[in-house]
C-alpha positions in Angstrom: -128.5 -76.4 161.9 -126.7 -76.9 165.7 -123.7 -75.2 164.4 -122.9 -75.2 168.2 -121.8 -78.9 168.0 -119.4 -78.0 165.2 -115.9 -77.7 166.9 -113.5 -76.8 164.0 -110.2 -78.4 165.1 -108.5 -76.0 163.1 -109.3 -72.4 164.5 -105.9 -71.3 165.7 -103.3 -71.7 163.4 -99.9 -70.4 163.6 -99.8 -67.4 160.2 -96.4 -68.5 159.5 -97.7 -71.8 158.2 -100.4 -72.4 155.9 -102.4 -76.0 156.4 -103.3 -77.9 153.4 -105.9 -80.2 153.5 -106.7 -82.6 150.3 -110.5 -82.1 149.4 -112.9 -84.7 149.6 -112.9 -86.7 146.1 -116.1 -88.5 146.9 -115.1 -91.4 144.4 -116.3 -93.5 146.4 -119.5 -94.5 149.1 -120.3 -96.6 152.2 -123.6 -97.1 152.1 -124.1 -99.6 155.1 -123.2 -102.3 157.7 -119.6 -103.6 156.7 -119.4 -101.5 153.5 -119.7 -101.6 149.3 -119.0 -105.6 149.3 -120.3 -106.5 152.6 -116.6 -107.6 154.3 -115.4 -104.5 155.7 -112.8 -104.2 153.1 -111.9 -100.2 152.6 -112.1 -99.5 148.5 -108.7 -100.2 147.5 -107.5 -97.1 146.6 -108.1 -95.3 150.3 -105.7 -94.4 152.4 -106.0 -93.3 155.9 -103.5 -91.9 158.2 -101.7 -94.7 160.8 -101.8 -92.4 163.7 -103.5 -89.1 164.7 -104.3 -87.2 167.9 -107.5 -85.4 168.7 -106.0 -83.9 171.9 -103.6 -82.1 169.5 -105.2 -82.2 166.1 -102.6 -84.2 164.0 -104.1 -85.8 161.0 -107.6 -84.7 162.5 -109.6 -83.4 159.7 -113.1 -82.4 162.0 -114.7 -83.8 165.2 -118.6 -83.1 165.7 -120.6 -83.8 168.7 -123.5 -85.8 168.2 -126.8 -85.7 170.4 -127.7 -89.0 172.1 -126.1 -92.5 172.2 -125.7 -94.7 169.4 -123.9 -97.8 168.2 -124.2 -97.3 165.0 -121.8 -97.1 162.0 -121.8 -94.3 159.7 -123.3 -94.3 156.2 -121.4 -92.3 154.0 -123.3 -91.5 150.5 -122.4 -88.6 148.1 -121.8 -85.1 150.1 -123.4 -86.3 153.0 -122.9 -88.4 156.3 -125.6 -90.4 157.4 -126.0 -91.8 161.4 -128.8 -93.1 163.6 -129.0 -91.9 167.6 -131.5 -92.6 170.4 -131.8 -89.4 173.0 -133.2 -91.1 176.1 -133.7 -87.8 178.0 -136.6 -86.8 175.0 -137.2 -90.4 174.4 -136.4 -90.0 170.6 -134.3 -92.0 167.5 -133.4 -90.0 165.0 -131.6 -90.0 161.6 -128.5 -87.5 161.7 -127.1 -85.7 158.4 -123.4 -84.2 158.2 -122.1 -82.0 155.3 -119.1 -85.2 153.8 -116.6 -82.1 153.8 -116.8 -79.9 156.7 -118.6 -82.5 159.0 -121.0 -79.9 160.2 -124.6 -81.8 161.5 -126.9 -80.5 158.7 -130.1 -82.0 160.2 -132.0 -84.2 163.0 -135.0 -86.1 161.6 -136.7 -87.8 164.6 -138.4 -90.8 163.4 -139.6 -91.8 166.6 -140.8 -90.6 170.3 -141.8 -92.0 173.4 -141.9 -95.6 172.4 -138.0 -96.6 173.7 -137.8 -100.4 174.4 -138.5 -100.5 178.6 -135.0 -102.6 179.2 -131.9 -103.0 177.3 -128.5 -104.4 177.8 -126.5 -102.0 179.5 -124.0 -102.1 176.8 -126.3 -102.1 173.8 -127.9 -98.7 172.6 -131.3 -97.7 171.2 -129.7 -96.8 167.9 -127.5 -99.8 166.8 -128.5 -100.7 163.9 -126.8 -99.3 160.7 -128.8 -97.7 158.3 -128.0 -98.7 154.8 -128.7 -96.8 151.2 -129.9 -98.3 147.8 -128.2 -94.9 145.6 -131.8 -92.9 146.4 -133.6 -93.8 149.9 -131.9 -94.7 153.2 -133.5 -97.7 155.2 -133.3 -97.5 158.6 -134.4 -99.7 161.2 -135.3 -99.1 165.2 -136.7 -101.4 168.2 -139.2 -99.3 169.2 -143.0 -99.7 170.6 -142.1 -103.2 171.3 -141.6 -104.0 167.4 -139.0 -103.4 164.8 -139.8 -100.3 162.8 -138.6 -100.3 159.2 -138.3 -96.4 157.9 -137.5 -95.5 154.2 -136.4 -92.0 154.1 -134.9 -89.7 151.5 -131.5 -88.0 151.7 -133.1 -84.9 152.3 -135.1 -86.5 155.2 -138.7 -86.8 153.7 -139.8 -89.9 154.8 -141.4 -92.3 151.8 -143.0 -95.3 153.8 -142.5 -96.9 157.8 -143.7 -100.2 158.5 -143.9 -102.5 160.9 -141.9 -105.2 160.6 -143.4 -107.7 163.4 -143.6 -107.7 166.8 -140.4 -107.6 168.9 -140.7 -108.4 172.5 -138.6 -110.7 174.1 -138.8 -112.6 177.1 -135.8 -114.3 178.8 -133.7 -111.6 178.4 -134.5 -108.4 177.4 -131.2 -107.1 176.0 -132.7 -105.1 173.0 -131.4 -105.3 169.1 -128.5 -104.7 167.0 -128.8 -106.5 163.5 -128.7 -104.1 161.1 -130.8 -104.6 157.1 -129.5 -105.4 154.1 -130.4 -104.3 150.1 -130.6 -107.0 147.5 -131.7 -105.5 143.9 -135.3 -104.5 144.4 -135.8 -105.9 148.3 -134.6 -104.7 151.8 -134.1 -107.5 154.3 -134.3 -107.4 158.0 -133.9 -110.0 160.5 -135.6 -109.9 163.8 -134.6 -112.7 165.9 -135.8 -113.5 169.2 -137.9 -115.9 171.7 -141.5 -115.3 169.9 -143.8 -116.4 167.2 -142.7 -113.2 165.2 -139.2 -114.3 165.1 -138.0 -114.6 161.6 -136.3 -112.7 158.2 -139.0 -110.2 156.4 -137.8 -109.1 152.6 -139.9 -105.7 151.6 -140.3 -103.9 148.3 -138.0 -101.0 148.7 -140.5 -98.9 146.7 -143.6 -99.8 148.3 -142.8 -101.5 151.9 -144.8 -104.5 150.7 -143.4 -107.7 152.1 -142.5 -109.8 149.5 -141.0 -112.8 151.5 -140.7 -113.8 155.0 -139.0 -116.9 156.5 -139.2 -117.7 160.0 -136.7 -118.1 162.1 -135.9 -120.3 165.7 -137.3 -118.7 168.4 -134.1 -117.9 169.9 -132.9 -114.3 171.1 -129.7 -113.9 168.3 -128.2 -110.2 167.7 -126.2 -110.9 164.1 -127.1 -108.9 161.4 -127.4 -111.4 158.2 -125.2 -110.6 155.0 -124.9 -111.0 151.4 -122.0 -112.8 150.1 -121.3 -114.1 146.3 -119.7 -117.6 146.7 -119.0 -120.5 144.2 -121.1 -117.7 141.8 -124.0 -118.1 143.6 -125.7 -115.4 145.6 -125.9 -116.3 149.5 -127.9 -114.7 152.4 -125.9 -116.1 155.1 -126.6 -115.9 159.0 -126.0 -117.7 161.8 -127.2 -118.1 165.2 -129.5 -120.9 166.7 -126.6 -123.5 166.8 -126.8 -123.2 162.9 -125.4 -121.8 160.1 -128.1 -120.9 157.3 -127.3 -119.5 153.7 -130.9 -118.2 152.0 -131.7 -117.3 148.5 -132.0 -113.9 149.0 -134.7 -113.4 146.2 -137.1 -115.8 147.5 -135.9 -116.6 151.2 -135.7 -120.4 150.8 -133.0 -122.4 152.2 -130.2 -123.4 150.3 -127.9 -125.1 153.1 -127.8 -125.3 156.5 -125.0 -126.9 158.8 -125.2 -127.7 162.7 -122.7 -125.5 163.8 -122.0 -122.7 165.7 -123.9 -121.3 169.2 -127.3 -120.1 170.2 -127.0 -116.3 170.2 -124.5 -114.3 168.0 -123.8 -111.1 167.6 -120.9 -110.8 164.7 -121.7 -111.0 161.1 -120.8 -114.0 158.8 -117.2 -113.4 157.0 -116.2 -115.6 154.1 -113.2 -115.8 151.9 -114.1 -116.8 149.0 -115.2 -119.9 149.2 -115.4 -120.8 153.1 -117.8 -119.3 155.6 -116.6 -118.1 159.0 -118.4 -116.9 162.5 -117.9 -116.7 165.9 -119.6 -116.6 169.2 -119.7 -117.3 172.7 -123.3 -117.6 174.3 -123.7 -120.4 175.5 -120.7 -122.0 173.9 -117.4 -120.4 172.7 -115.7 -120.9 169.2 -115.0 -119.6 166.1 -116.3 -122.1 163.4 -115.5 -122.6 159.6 -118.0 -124.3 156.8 -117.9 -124.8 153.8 -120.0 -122.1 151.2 -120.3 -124.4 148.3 -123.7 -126.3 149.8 -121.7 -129.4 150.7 -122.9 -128.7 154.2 -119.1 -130.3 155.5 -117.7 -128.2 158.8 -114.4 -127.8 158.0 -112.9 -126.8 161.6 -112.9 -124.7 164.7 -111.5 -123.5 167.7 -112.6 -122.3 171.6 -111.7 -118.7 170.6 -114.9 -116.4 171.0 -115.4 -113.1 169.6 -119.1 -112.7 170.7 -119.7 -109.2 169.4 -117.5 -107.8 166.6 -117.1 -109.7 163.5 -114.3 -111.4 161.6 -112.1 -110.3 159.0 -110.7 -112.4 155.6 -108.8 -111.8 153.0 -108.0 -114.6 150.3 -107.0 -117.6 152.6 -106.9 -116.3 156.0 -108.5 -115.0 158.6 -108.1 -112.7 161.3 -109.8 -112.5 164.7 -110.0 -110.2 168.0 -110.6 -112.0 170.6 -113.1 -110.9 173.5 -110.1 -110.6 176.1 -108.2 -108.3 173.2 -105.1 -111.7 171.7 -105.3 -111.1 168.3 -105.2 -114.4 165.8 -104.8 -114.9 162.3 -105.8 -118.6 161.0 -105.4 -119.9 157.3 -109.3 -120.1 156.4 -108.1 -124.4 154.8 -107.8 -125.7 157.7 -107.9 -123.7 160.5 -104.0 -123.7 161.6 -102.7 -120.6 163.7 -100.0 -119.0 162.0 -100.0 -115.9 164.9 -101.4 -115.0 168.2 -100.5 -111.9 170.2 -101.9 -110.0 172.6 -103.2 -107.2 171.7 -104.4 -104.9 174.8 -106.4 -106.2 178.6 -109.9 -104.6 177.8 -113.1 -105.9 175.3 -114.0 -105.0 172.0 -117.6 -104.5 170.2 -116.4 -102.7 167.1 -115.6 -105.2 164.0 -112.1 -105.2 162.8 -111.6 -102.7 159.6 -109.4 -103.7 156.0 -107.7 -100.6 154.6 -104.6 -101.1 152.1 -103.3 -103.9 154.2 -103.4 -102.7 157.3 -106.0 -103.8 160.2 -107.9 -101.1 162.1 -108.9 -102.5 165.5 -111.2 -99.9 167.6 -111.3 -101.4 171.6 -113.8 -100.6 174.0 -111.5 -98.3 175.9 -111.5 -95.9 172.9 -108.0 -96.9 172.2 -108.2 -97.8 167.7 -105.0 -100.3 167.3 -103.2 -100.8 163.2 -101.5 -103.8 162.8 -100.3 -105.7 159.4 -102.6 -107.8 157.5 -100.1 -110.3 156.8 -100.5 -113.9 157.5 -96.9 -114.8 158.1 -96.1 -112.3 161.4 -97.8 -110.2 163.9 -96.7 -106.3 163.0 -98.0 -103.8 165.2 -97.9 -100.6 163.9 -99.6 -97.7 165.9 -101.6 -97.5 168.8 -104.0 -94.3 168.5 -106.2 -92.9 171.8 -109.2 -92.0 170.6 -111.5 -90.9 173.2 -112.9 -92.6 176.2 -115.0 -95.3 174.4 -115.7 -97.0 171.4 -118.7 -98.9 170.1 -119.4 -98.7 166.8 -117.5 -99.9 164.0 -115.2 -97.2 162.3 -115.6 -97.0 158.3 -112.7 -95.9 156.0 -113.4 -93.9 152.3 -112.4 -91.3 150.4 -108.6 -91.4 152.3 -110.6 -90.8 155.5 -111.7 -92.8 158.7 -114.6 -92.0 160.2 -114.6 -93.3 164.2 -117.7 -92.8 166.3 -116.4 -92.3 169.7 -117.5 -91.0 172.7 -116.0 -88.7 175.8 -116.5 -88.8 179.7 -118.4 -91.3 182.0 -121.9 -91.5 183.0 -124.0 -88.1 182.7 -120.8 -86.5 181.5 -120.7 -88.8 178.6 -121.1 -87.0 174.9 -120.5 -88.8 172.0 -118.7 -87.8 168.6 -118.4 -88.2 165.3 -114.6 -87.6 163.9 -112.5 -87.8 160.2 -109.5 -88.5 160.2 -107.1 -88.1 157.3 -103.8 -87.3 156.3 -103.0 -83.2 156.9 -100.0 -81.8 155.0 -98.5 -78.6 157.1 -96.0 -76.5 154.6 -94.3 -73.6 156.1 
């Protein structure tokens, strides 16, 4: 269905040359926020191209217009694509399906109308949470009817069970939600954080939609999406946000260490390398912290730098951060020493910095999706690629293609996109 959006990048080619394009090997999946392990690593075999052009088509592989606004990520999950949107004019959020291959929009599921949150922040969306998918159902979450709606639905859009997960109506500032859930064997966890009684993390029977565990939470308005990280062997919910970090067991919801340390309200998800746990934040207070993960509850260090809304990256030892006015820093994860900074571009970030075969894909608000090195030792810039007027969402990166939710125009002109990129051999 809406073939109309489909805009084939390919239509007109010269019939001297003959284009070929590497089919789709589908070894591999990205079935929700920060991908397979939860650290917006790339599976280690992918391979995306370091520049393309969507003016001109190079190393674009499709570009499909997407109804609405969104913040989003995609979820990418056998032959399909999977990605939420909010349409203000008909007051809906829907689930979108592309075909993986040809990235025609296959369907439009609306899961819910006329009950759009009253007041948002101007730069969040309706649709920003991720959806993510347990290898039969897709779980996808919505603020809507002044609540957070938890939706299990099939990949061919039957929908299984919707709950409510509690009330979600905040007072002091009204500026909407973003956290996206989270699978853990049998459960699906969402956290809904903000200044009332309801506030809290709910754990639900992905078969049923029975709650199985809640735990409640400060009641403090806090926009990160909680994660699942394996660390000293042990299983961690981790999350952070009312001037703590928290790791949970994530089978039962009780606490298994908690540290005074980071901000009120945060929007970037928990990183860790290993064995150390980093975050970031800036509302009230600016800084990038670092804790230990082993439950020795000792802060290790931390800096002024804030990256309030996108999330850090780590690999073994080191860590890497965007900054909210665009340097760039890498720190060894031990004890916090710089080994680079650089400035990077004048403008803000949202999306979350992006791991693929040691390179750093960094998508800025301007639309502008920067590679550099992901090397401790230097700062290596390596391609600066203009990808539409704006960027939100955090781009993924599988089967040897990236996958950028961007968007085109200002204002009422605005229309958003959904586009693969991927190397495109030409031979004459």
């Amino acid at each position: 269905m809406n073939s109309r959006t489909f805009r084939p990048l390919f239509a007109v080619l010269c019939f001297t040359t003959l284009l070929m394009i590497t089919p789709v090997g589908q070894a591999e999946d990205w079935p929700g926020w920060r991908g397979p392990e939860g650290n917006n690593h790339a599976p280690a075999d992918t391979d995306v191209p370091l520049r393309w052009n969507i003016e001109s088509g190079t190393n674009i592989i499709w570009e499909t217009a997407i109804p609405g606004r969104g913040h989003s990520s995609p979820v990418v999950v056998n032959d399909s694509i999977f990605l939420t949107t909010a349409e203000t004019d008909k007051q809906t959020q829907s689930l979108l399906k592309f075909d993986r291959e040809s990235g025609r929009m296959m369907d439009q599921w609306v899961l819910h109308r006329g009950t759009l949150p009253r007041r948002i922040h101007p730069n969040n969306s309706y649709a920003s949470p991720t959806p993510v998918f347990d290898g039969e159902n897709l779980f996808v979450v919505f603020h809507t009817d002044d609540a957070i709606w938890l939706t299990a639905v099939t990949t061919s859009g039957q929908k299984v069970w919707s709950i409510r997960v509690c009330d979600f109506k905040p007072g002091a500032f009204q500026f909407g939600y973003g956290a996206s859930p989270l699978i853990e064997d049998d459960l699906v966890i969402v956290a809904a954080e903000y200044d009332g009684a309801a506030s809290g993390i709910y754990a639900f029977s992905r078969r049923t939609g029975k709650q199985v565990w809640m735990q409640p939470r400060p009641e403090n308005l806090n926009f990160s999406s909680p994660i699942i990280a394996t660390i000293t062997g042990q299983r961690q919910l981790l999350l952070a946000g009312a001037d703590t970090i928290i790791s949970y067991d994530p089978q039962n919801g009780q606490t298994r260490w908690t540290i005074d340390a980071g901000t009120e309200a945060m929007c970037g998800t928990v990183a860790w390398d290993g064995r150390r746990v980093l975050f970031s934040g800036g509302n009230p207070v600016a800084g990038t912290w670092c804790v230990n993960g082993d439950g020795s509850q000792k802060l290790l260090w931390q800096n002024p730098v804030m990256c309030y809304e996108q999330s850090l990256l780590t690999i073994r030892n080191y860590a890497f951060a965007i900054a909210d006015n665009g340097v760039a820093y890498c720190w060894r994860t031990q004890d916090g020493v710089e080994m680079w900074k650089k400035r990077l571009f004048a403008g803000r970030i949202s999306a979350s910095p992006l791991l693929v075969d040691q390179r750093i894909y960094i998508a800025a608000q301007d639309g502008t999706v920067y590679v550099i090195s992901a090397v401790p030792d230097r700062f290596d810039l390596l391609a600066e690629n203009n990808t539409g007027d704006s960027i939100f969402a955090s781009p993924v990166a599988v089967d040897d293609r990236l996958y950028i939710r961007y968007a085109k125009g200002q204002g009422q002109a605005r229309k958003e996109y959904l586009v693969a990129a991927g190397e495109v051999t030409v031979e004459n």
